[in-house]
C-alpha positions in Angstrom: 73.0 107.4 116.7 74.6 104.0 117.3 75.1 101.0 115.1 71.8 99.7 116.0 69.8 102.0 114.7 71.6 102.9 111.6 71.1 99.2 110.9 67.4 99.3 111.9 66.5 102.8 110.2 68.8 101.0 106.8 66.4 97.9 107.2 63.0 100.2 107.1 64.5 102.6 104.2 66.1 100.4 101.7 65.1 98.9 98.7 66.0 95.6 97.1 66.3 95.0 92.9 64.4 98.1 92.6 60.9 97.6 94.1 60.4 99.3 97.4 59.3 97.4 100.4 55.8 97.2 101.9 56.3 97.0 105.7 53.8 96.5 107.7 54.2 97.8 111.3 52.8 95.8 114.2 51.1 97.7 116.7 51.8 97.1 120.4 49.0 96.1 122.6 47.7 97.8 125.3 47.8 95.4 129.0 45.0 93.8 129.7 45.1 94.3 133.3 43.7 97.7 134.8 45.3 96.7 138.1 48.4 99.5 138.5 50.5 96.7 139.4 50.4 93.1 138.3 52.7 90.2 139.5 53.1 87.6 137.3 54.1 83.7 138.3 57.0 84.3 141.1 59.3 86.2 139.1 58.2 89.6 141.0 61.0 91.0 138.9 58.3 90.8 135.9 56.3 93.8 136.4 52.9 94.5 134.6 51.8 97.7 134.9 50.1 100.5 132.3 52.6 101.9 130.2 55.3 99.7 130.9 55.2 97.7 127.6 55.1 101.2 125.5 57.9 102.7 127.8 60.2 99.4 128.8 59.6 96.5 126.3 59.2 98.7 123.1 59.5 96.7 120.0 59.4 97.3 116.5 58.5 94.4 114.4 58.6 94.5 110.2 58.0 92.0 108.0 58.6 91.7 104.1 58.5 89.2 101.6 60.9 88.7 98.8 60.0 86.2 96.1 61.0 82.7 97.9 62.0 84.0 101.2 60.0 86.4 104.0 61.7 88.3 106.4 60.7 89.5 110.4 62.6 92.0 112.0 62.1 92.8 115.5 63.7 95.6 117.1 63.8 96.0 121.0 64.8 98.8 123.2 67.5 97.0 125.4 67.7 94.0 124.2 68.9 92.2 121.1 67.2 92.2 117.4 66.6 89.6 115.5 65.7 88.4 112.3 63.8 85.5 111.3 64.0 84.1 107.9 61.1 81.9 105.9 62.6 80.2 103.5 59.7 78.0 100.9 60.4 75.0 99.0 61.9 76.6 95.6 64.6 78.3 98.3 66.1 75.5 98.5 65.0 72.9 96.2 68.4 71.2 94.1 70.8 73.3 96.3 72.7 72.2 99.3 72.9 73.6 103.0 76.1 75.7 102.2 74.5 77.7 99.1 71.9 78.0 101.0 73.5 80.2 103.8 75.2 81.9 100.8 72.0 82.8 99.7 70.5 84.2 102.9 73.6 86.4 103.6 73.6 87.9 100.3 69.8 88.8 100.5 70.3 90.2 104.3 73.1 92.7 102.2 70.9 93.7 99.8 68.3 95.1 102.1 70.5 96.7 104.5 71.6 94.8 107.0 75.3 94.2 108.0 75.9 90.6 108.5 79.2 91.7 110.7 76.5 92.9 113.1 74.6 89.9 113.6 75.2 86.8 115.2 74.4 83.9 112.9 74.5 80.5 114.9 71.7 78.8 111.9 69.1 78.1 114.5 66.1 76.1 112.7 62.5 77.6 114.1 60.4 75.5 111.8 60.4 73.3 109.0 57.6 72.2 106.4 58.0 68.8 104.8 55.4 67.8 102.0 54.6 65.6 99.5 52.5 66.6 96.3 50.2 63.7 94.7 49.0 64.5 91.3 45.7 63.4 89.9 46.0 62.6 86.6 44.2 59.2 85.9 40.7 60.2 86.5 41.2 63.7 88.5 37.4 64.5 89.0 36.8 60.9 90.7 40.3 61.3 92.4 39.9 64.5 94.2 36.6 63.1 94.9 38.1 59.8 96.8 40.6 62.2 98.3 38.2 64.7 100.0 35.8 61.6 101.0 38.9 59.4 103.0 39.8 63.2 104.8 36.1 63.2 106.0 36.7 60.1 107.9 39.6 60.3 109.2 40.0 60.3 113.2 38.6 63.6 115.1 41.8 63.5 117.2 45.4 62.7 117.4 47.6 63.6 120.0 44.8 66.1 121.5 45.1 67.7 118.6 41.5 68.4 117.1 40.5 68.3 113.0 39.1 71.2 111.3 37.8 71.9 107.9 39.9 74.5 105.4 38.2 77.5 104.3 36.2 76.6 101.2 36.2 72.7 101.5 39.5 72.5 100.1 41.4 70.0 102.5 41.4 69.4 106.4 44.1 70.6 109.4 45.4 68.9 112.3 46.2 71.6 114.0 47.3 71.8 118.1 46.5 74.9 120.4 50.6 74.3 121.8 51.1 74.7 117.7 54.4 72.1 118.1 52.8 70.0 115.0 50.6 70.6 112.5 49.4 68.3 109.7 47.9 69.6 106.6 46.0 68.1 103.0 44.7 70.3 100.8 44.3 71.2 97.2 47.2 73.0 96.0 46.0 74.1 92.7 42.9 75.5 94.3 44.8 77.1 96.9 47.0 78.8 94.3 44.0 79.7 92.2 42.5 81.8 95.4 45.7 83.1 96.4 46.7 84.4 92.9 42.6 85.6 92.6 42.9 87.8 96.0 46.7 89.4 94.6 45.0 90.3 91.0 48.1 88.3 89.5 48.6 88.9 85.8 48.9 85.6 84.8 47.0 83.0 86.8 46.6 80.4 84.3 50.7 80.2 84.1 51.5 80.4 87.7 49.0 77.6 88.9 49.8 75.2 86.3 52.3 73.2 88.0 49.6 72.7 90.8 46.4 71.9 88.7 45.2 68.6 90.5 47.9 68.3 92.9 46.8 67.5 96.8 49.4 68.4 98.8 50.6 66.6 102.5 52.0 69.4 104.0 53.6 68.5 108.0 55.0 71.4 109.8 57.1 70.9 112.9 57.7 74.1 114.7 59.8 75.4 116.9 58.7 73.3 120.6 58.5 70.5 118.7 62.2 70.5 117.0 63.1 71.5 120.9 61.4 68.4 122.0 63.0 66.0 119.2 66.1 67.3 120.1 65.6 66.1 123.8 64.0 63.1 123.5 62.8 61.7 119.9 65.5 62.0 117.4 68.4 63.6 119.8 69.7 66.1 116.7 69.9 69.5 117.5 67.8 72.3 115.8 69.5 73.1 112.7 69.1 73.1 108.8 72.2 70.1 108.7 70.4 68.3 110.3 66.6 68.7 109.7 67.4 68.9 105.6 67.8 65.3 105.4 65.4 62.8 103.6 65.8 60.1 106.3 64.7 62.6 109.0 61.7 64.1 106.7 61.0 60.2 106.1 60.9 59.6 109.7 58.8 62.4 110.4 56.0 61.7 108.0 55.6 57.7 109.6 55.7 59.3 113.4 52.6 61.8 112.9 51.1 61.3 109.7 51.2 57.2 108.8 48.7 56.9 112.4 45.7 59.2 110.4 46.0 58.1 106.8 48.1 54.9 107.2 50.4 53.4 104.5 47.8 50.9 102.5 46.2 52.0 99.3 42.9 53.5 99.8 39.6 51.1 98.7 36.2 51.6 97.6 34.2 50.4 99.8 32.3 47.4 97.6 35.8 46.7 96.7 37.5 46.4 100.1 34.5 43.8 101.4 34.8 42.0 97.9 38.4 41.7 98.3 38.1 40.8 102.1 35.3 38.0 101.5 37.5 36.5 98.9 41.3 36.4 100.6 41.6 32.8 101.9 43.7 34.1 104.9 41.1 35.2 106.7 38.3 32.6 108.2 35.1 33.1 108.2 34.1 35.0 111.4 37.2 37.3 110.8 36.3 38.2 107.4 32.3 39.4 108.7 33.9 41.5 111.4 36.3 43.1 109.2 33.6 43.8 106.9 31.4 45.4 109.5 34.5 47.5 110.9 35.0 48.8 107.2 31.2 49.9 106.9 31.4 51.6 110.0 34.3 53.3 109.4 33.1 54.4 106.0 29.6 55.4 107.1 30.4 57.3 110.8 33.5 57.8 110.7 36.9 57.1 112.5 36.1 57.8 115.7 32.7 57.9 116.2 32.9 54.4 114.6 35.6 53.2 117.2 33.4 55.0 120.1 30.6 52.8 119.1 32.2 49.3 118.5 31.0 46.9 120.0 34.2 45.0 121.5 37.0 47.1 123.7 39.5 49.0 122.2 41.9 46.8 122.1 39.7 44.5 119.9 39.1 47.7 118.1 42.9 48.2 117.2 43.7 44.3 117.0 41.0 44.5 113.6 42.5 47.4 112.5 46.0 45.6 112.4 44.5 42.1 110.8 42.9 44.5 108.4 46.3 46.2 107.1 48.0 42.7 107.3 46.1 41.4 104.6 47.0 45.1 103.0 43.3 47.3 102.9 43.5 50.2 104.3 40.9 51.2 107.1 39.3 54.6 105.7 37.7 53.5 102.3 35.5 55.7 99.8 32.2 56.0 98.8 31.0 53.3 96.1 29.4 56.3 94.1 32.8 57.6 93.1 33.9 56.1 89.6 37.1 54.7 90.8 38.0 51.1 92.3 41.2 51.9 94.2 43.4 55.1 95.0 47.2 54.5 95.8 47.8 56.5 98.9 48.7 60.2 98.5 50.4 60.7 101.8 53.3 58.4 100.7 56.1 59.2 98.8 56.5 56.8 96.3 53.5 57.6 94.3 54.1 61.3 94.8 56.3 63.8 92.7 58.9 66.2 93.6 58.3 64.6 97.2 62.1 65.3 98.5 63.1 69.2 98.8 66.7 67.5 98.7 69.8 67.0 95.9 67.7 65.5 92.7 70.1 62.6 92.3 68.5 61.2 95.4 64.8 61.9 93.8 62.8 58.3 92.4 60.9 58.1 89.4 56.6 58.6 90.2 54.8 55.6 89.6 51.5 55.9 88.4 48.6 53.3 88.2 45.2 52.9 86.4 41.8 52.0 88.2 42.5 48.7 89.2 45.6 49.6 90.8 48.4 48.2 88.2 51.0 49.9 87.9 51.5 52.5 84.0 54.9 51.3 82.2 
């Protein structure tokens, strides 16, 4: 037996503080071509043909999860393994790139696997940036406003399409090419459901550090950190240079500032009150920005751009007068007690927002209904 598999029968066998691992074994497919022979694209070196996968391309894939970190080991006949290591926000939260590393090599020892055998060259696959707003004024009316302004956001963006989470709790952008996906949700439901499915011990302790948080969640995977590295932000695919908050700042105002937009968010007999009365704005521009904000609010983003009645570039050319004067295009409905909500995609009125070093962290601010700021 060679190196290989000692290290891939260690990886299955071992245990790790005491508490044996749950591996779960992925089963290979069977083609789906009953043609004896297949030839795929031009490469006629790329046979498909039955069997071959279970006889040529055999592969062994485990996965486990330890606390804050998950593990997939995949195990190929002829070719190299690999391991790929998930890594959430408490991972790394407060510590820096090179205790990081530290960290991941000393968990690889402890369930097996010689480090001297693998090749470590810190290639990034994905990363998750997020920030968490907390309700705490008036939560009720707040998560109300929240889930009212996701409604109407745009169907589309990027040819990406929207979709509803399971059980109403937030919305997902998410692409079929799965380079980007943009997520808001309710954390401290999601955590409730999570922990309710696991029969957890002690729910009430573990979700309290979520209860009325919405959480902005922005995933860039691996095609997409492939493509910024060739053509958006030029930096190659690694933890250096992705853990940075200039990079996660940059990130967040490229794909999700164009759905939710920077501005606070408006009732809606607020935001035409508010756009009768500001003297910048003449007459005829203040009716058609009051029309484009009832649309908006009562069809919709995009069906309410699909049915306007000037061009698009009118269309956009509103939408920018509109922010100038600082309201925000999605507004909520006037039967939800609240005048204005601060916008919970940005970071300054989020907590916790940075997974970086907590001297570079700023203070939350928090305001009342009116939008002044809490001393």
């Amino acid at each position: 037996m060679d190196c290989k598999d000692t290290l891939f029968n260690n990886f299955k066998n071992r245990s790790i503080l005491g508490i044996r691992r749950k591996w779960k074994r992925i089963k290979i497919k069977t083609p789906k071509s009953n043609r004896f022979i297949h030839l795929k694209g031009k490469n006629i070196l790329y046979l498909h043909f039955n069997g071959y996968d279970l006889f040529y391309k055999k592969a062994y894939p485990f996965t486990g999860k330890y606390g804050n970190y998950a593990l997939n080991y995949c195990h190929y006949k002829y070719r190299d393994d690999y391991v790929l290591i998930d890594l959430n926000h408490n991972a790394i939260k407060n510590k820096g790139t090179y205790e990081i590393y530290n960290d991941i090599l000393r968990l690889l020892e402890s369930i097996g696997i010689d480090i001297n055998f693998l090749e470590i060259n810190h290639k990034l696959n994905r990363i998750d940036y997020k920030y968490d707003f907390e309700c705490e004024y008036k939560p009720i009316a707040e998560k109300q406003a929240i889930m009212c302004i996701c409604s109407k956001t745009r169907n589309t963006f990027y040819g990406v399409s929207k979709e509803n989470l399971k059980k109403g709790i937030g919305i997902k952008y998410k692409p079929t090419s799965s380079y980007t996906e943009i997520i808001v949700y309710d954390k401290g439901q999601e955590r409730r459901d999570k922990l309710k499915r696991h029969n957890s011990s002690q729910p009430e302790l573990e979700i309290k550090e979520y209860e009325n948080v919405f959480r902005t969640e922005l995933r860039l995977k691996s095609k997409r950190l492939y493509y910024n590295q060739k053509y958006t932000l030029k930096i190659p695919k690694t933890l250096n240079n992705y853990y940075n908050e200039n990079v996660a700042d940059e990130c967040f105002l490229k794909y999700v500032e164009p759905i939710f937009y920077l501005e606070p968010f408006y009732r809606i007999d607020y935001a035409i009150l508010s756009i009768q009365t500001d003297r910048r704005l003449t007459e005829k521009e203040a009716q058609k920005l009051c029309k484009l904000v009832t649309d908006i609010n009562e069809k919709g983003y995009t069906r309410a751009k699909n049915e306007y009645d000037y061009c698009d570039d009118t269309f956009e050319k509103h939408i920018k007068l509109l922010r100038s004067i600082g309201i925000n295009p999605l507004t909520f409905d006037k039967n939800i007690n609240l005048a204005i909500l601060h916008n919970f995609t940005t970071k300054n009125v989020c907590r916790d927002f940075t997974i970086y070093e907590s001297q570079l962290r700023t203070k939350k601010k928090t305001f009342d209904e009116w939008g002044f700021e809490i001393c």
